[in-house]
C-alpha positions in Angstrom: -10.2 45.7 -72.4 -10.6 45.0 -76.0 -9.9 47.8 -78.7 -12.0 46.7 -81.6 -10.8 48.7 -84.9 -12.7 50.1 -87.6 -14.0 47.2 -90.0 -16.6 48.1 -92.6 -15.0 45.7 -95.0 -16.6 42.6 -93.2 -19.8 43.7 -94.1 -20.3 44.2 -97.7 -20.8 41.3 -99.7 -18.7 42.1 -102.7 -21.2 39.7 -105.3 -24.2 41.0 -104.0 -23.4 44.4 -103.8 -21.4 44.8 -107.1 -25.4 43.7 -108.4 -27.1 46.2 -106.5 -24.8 49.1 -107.5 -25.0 47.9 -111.1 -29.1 47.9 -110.8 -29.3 51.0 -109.4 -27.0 52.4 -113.1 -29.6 50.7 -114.8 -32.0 52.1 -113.6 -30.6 56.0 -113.5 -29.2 55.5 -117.3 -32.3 56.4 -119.0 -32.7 60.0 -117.4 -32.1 63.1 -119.0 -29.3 65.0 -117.0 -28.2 68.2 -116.8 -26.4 70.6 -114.2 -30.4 72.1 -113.6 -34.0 70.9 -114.2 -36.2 67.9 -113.7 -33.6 65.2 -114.6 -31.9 66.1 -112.1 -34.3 66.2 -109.6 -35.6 62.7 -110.4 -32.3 61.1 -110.0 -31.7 62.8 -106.5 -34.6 62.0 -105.7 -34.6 58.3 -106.3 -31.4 58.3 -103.8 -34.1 59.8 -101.5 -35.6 56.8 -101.1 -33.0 54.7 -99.5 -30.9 57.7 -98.1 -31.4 60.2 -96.0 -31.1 62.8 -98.3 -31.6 66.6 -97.9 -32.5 67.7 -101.3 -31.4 72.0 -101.6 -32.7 74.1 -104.2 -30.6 77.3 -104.8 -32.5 80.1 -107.5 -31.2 80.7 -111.0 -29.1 84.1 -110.9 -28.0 83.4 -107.4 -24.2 84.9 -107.1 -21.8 82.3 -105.8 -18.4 83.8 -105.5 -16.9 84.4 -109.4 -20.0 82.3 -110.9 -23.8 82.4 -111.5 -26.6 80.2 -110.8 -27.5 79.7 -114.3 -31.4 79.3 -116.0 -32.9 76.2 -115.3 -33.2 73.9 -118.5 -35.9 71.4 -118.9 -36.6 69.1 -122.4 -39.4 67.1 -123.6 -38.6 66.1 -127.1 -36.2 67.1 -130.2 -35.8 65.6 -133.4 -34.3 66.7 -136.9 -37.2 65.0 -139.7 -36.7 64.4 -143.3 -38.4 65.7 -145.9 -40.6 62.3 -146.1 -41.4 62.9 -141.9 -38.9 60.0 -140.7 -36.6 61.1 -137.8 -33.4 60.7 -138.7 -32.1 62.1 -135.2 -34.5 61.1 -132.5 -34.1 62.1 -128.7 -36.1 59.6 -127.6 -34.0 56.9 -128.7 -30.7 58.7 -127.0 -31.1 61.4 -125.0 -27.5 62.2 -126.1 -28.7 63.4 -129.8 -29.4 66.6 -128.3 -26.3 68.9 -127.4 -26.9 69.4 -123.4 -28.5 72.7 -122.3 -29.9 73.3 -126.1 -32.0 76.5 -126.6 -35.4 75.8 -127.8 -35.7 75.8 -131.8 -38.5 75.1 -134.3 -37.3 75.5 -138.0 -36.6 74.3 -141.3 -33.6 74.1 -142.9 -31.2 72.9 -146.0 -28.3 70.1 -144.8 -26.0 73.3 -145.7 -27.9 75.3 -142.7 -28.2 72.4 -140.2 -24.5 70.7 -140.4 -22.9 73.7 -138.1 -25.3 72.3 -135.4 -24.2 69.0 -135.9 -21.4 66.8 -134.1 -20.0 63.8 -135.0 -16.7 61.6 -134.1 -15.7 60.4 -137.5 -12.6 58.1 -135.6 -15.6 56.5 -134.0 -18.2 56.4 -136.6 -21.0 54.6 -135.0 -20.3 56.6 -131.8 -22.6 59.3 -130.8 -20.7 61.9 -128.8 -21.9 64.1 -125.7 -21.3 67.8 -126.1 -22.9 70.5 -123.7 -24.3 74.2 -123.8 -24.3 75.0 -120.3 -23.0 78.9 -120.2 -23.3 80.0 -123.9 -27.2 80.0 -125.2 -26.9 78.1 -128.3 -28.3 74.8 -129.7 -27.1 71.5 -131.2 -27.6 68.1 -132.1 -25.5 65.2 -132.2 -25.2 61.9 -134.2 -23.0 58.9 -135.2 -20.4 59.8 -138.3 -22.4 57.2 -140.1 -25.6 58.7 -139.5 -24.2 61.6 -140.6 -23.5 60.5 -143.6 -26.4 59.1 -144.5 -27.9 62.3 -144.5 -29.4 63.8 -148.1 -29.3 67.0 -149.5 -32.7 68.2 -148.7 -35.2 70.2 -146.3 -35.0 69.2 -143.1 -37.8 69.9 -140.1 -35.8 70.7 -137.1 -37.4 70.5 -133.4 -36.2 70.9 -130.2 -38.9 71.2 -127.5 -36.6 73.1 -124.6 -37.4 75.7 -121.4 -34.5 77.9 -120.6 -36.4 80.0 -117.3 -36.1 81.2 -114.2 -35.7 78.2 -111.6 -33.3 76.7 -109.5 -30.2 74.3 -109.4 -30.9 71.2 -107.2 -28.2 68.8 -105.3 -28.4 66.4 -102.5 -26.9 66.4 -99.9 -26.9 63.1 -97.2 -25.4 64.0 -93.6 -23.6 61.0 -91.6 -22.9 62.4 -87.4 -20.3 60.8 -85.8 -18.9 60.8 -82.4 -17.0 63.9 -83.9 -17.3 66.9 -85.7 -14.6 66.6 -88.1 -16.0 65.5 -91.4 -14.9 63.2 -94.2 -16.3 64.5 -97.5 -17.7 62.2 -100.2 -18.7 64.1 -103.4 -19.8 62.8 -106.6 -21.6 64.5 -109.9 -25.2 63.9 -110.7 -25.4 65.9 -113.9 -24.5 63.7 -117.0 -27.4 61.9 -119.0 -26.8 58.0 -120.3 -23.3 57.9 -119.3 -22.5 55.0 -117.2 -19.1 54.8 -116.4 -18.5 59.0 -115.8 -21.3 60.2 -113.7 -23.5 56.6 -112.7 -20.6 54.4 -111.6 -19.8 57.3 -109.3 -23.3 57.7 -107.6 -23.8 54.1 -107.3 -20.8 53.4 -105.5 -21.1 57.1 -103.2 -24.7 55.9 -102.8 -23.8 52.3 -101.2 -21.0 53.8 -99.6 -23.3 55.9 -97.2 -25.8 52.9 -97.0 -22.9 50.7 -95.0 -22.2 53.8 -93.1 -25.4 54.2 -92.2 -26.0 51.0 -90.2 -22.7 51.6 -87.9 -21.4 53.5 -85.5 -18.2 55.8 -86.9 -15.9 58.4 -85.5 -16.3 61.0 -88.1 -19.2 62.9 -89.5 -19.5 61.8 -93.0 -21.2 64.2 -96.0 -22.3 62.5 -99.0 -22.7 65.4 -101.9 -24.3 64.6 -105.0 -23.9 67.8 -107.2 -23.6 68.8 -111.0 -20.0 69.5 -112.1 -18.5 72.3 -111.4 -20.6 74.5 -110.5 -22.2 72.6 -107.9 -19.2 71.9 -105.6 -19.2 75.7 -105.9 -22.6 76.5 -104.5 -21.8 74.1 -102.1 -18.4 76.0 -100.9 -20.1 79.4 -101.3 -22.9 78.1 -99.0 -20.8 76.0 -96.3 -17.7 78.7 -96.4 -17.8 78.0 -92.2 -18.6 74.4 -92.5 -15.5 73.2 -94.7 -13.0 74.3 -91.7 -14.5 70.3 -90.4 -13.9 68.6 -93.4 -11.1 66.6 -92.8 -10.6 63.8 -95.5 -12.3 64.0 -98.7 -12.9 62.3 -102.0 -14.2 62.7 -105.5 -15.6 59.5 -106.8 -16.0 59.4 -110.6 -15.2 56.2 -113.5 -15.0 53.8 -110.9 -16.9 51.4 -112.6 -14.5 50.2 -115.7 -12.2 47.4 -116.1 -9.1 49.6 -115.4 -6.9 49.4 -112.2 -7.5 51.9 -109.3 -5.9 55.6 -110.0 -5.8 57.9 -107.3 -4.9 61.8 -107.8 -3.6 63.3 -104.6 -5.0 66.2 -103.2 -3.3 69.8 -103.6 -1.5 69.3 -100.1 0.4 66.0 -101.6 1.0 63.7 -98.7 -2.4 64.4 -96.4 -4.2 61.9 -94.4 -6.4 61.1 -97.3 -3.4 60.7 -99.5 -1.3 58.3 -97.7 -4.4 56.3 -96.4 -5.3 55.6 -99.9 -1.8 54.8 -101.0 -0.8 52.4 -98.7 -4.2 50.6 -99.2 -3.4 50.2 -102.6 0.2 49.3 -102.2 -0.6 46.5 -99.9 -3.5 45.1 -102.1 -1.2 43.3 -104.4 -3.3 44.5 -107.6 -2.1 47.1 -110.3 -2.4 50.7 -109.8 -1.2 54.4 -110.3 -0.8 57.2 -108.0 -0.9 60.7 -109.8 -0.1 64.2 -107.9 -2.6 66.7 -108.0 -3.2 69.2 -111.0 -6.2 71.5 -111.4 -7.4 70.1 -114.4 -10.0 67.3 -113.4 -13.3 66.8 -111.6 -14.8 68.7 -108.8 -11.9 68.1 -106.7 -10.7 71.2 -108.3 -13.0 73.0 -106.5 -12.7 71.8 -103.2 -8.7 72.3 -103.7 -8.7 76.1 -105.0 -6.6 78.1 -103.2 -9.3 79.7 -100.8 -10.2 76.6 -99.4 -7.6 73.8 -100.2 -9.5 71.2 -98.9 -7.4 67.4 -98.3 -9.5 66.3 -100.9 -8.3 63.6 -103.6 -9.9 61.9 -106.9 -10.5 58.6 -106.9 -11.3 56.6 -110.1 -10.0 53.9 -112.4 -9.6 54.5 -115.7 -9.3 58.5 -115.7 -11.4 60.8 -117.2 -10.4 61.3 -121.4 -8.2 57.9 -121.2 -10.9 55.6 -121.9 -11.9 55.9 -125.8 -15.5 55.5 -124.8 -15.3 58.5 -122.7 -18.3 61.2 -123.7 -19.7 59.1 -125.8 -22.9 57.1 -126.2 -20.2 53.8 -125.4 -20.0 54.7 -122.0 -23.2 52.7 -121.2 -23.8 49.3 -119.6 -21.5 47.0 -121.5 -18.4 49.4 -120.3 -18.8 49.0 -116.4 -19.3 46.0 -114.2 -20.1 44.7 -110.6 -17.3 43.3 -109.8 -14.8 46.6 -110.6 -18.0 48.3 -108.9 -17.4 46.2 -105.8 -13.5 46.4 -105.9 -14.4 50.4 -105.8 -16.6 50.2 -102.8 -14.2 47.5 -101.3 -11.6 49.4 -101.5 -12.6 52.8 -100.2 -14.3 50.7 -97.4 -11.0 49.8 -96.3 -9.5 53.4 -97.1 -12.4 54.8 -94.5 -11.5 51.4 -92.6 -7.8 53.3 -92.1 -9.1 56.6 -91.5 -11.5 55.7 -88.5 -8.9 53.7 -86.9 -6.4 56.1 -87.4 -5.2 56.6 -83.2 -2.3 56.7 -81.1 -1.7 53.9 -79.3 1.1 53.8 -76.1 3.4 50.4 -75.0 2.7 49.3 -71.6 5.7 47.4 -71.6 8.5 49.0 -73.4 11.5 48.5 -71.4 12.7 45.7 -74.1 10.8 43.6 -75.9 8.0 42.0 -73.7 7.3 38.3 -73.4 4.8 37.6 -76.2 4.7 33.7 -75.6 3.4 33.3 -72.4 0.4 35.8 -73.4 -0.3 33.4 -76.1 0.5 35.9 -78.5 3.8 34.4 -79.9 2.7 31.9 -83.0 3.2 28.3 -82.0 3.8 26.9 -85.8 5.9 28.7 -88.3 4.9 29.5 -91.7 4.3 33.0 -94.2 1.3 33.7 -92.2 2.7 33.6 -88.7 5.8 35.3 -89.8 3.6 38.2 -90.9 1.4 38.4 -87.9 4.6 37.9 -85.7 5.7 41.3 -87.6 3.0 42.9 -87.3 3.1 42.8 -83.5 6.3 43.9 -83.6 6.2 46.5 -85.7 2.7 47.7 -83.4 4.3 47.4 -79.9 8.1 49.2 -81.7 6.0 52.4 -83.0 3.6 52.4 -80.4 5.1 55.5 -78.4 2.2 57.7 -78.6 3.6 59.5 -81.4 2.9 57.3 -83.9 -0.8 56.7 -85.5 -1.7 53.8 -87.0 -1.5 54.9 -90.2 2.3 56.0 -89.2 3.0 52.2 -88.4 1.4 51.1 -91.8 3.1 52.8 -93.6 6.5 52.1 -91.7 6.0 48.6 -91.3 4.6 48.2 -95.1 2.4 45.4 -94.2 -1.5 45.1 -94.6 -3.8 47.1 -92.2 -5.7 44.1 -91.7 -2.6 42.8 -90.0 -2.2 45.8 -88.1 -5.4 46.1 -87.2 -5.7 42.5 -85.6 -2.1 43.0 -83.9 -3.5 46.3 -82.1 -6.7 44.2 -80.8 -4.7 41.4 -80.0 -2.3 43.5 -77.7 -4.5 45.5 -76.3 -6.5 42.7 -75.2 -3.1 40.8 -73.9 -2.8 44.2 -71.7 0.2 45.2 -73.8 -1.4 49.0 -75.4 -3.9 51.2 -74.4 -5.1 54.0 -76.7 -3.7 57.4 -76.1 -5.4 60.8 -76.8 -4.7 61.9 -80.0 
């Protein structure tokens, strides 16, 4: 009987997808984010209607382990006006001028009063950075150097139109069954404003990521989280605390949408499943990239590896987070991130969860020597690169196949692609050569 492998790959097209993800960043950019309130809950919600989303909703002063669900924020306007009644710093034209998680404020002021409140990046003067407020009450604004400059010595009318109250934190969370309870984790943040490459690029990819999933048939459960930082991978632990003992392969998805090669940050355990699957898929793609071991200063993965619950759970990006001079700036937006590095993303952790589902035992039915591939039709009849590899490959499968080895053993062992694998295991099995084995 045929074994027929794992093959998501085949059907993604990279053009048209690349597109799609890149639409759907588009269309997210111009929300107001935060780690609470209505942004928030418009952006998960928009998943909502091509996922199956479970949208949770967890109160403000909720305890969750060493942390607290903090007030919800919600804005509807801010501004800082001359003394003539122009806007010189507009929300509405960036949502970024305001300093995230700003307490409401209605005042007037000298340029002497206001320029503590005010952030600028004077190595990138026509920059506007990002800066946040989330667990200190203050308020802020935040403009180019330039714009800065620009500013006279005079009264200035200072408004922003905030609610700090008593709500809840929202994140979404989409839920994948397989033919098995162990889970493969997916978790992404939802909680920056108009930053496209570090929070969009993320979601979009995530998002179409449990779209292919959906339409197939797959061996593990996959969870698709879409969280603010920090301190929603922590609600989400604190809530799940039985749950996580399924998860066994994870991944946090952030900058994957930048012109930078593929870098990969292990998880705490080093060399897990997760680890070496996405390390040999980039070794044997034949495109630049850097492997990183893990340390605790990052994205959510963080969480998910602290020492309670040390989850196999690795970061995947390109360009990391605070290498990329447009980082937390308003630069990060549409001209930074493009479909086709948004399609090699998805591609490759298609073929990383490729790996993982395919990821068995397989036993030699004819061991004693080397069996008689030729006559099964299985020996290649012309020479060349090609039949050279595939010869290999076949080799390499029926060698390791001892019911000791998983696939990913022989991948790695052997070096060679796991589409070349993959095809050798079908091809034997289906020449009566291998049968799978319990894991």
């Amino acid at each position: 009987m045929e074994m027929r492998l794992s093959n998501l790959r085949s059907l993604v097209d990279d053009k048209s997808a690349g597109s799609e993800m890149l639409e759907l960043i588009r269309e997210l950019f111009p929300i107001c984010r935060s780690i609470t309130g209505n942004g928030l809950r418009e952006s998960i919600a928009r998943l909502g209607e091509f996922l199956p989303l479970i949208t949770h909703e967890v109160a403000t002063g909720t305890k969750v382990f060493d942390w607290t669900v903090p007030k919800e924020w919600n804005i509807r306007d801010a501004y800082i006006k001359d003394d003539t009644g122009r806007r010189v710093v507009d929300f509405q034209q960036n949502n970024l001028h305001v300093v995230n998680y700003s307490a409401p404020v209605t005042a007037r002021m000298s340029l002497s009063e206001l320029k503590p409140h005010l952030h600028s990046l004077p190595q990138r003067p026509d920059w506007i950075p990002y800066r946040t407020s989330y667990y200190s009450e203050s308020w802020g604004f935040c403009l180019s150097q330039r714009d800065l400059e620009r500013l006279s010595d005079t009264e200035y009318e200072v408004v922003i139109d905030s609610t700090l109250h008593d709500g809840s934190l929202t994140y979404g969370e989409c839920i994948l069954p397989g033919r098995i309870d162990d889970e493969f984790l997916i978790s992404v943040h939802i909680c920056h404003p108009s930053l496209c490459n570090d929070n969009l690029s993320g979601v979009a990819v995530a998002a179409s990521l449990a779209q292919v999933l959906a339409t197939t048939s797959h061996r593990y459960t996959y969870r698709f989280l879409f969280v603010p930082g920090t301190i929603g991978p922590i609600v989400w632990l604190f809530r799940n605390q039985e749950a996580v003992q399924h998860v066994k392969h994870g991944l946090v998805l952030a900058c994957v949408g930048d012109r930078g090669s593929i870098n990969y940050k292990r998880s705490r355990h080093l060399s897990a499943d997760i680890d070496r699957a996405v390390e040999h898929v980039l070794r044997t793609k034949g495109a630049p990239f850097e492997v990183r071991d893990f340390s605790p200063y990052g994205y959510d993965e963080r969480q998910y590896c602290s020492p309670g619950f040390n989850l196999p759970v690795g970061s995947f990006r390109r360009t990391p987070h605070g290498e990329y001079p447009e980082y937390h700036t308003s630069a990060d937006n549409l001209e930074l991130v493009s479909a086709s590095c948004l399609a090699d993303s998805l591609i490759t952790l298609l073929e990383v969860i490729d790996l993982i589902e395919s990821d068995l035992r397989f036993l030699n039915l004819s061991p004693m020597g080397e069996p008689q591939l030729g006559r099964r039709g299985l020996f290649p009849l012309v020479g060349g690169k090609a039949a050279k590899a595939e010869q290999l490959a076949l080799l390499w499968v029926l060698n390791l196949s001892d019911s000791a080895n998983s696939v990913l053993d022989i991948a790695e062992r052997s070096g060679l692609p796991f589409d070349q694998i993959r095809g050798a295991i079908e091809a034997l099995t289906a020449g009566g050569l291998l049968e799978r084995t319990p894991r």
